[in-house]
C-alpha positions in Angstrom: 0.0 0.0 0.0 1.3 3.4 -1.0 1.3 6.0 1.8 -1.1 8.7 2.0 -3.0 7.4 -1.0 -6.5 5.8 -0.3 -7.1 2.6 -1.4 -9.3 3.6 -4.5 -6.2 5.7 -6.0 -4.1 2.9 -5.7 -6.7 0.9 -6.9 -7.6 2.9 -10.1 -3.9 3.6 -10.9 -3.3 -0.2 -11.0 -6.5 -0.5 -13.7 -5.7 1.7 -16.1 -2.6 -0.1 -16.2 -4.0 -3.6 -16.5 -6.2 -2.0 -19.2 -3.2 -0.1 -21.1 -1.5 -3.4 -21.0 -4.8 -5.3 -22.3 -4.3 -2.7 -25.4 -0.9 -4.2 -26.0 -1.6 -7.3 -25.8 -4.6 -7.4 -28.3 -2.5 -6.3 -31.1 -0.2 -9.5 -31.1 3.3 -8.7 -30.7 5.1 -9.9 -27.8 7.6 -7.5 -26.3 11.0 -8.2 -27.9 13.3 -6.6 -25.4 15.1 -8.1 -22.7 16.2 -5.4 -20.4 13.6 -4.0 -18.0 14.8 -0.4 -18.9 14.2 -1.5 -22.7 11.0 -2.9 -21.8 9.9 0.5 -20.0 10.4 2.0 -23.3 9.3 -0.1 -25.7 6.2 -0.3 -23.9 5.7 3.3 -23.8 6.3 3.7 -27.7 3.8 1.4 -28.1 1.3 2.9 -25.6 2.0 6.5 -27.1 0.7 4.9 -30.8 -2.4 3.7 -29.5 -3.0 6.7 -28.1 -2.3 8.8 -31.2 -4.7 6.2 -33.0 -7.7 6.5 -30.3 -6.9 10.8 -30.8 -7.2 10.2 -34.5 -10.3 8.2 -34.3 -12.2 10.2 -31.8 -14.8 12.3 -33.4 -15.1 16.0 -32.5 -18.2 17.3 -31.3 -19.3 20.9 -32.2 -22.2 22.4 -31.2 -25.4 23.7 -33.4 -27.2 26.5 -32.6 
């Protein structure tokens, strides 16, 4: 347990992980590298695309009227 966090942050924090992670694995491709620094990185290259593909898919909602 993390200090001065309630249970519910640490809770949610861990989620959106397991979720990010859920992303990553539903494309197919195993993580190639071996070092845990390597992994850190590749992991966030591959998070940052699926981000930049959920921006580019969102619609934008204007207002009428």
């Amino acid at each position: 347990m993390h200090p001065g966090l309630p249970r519910w942050a640490v809770y949610h924090a861990r989620r959106r992980i397991e979720a990010k992670l859920r992303c990553l694995k539903a494309l197919g491709q195993p993580i190639a590298a071996r070092h845990p620094d390597s992994q850190t990185a590749e992991t966030q290259i591959r998070l940052g695309r699926i981000n930049r593909f959920i921006t580019l898919g969102t619609a934008e909602i204007v207002r009428l009227g």
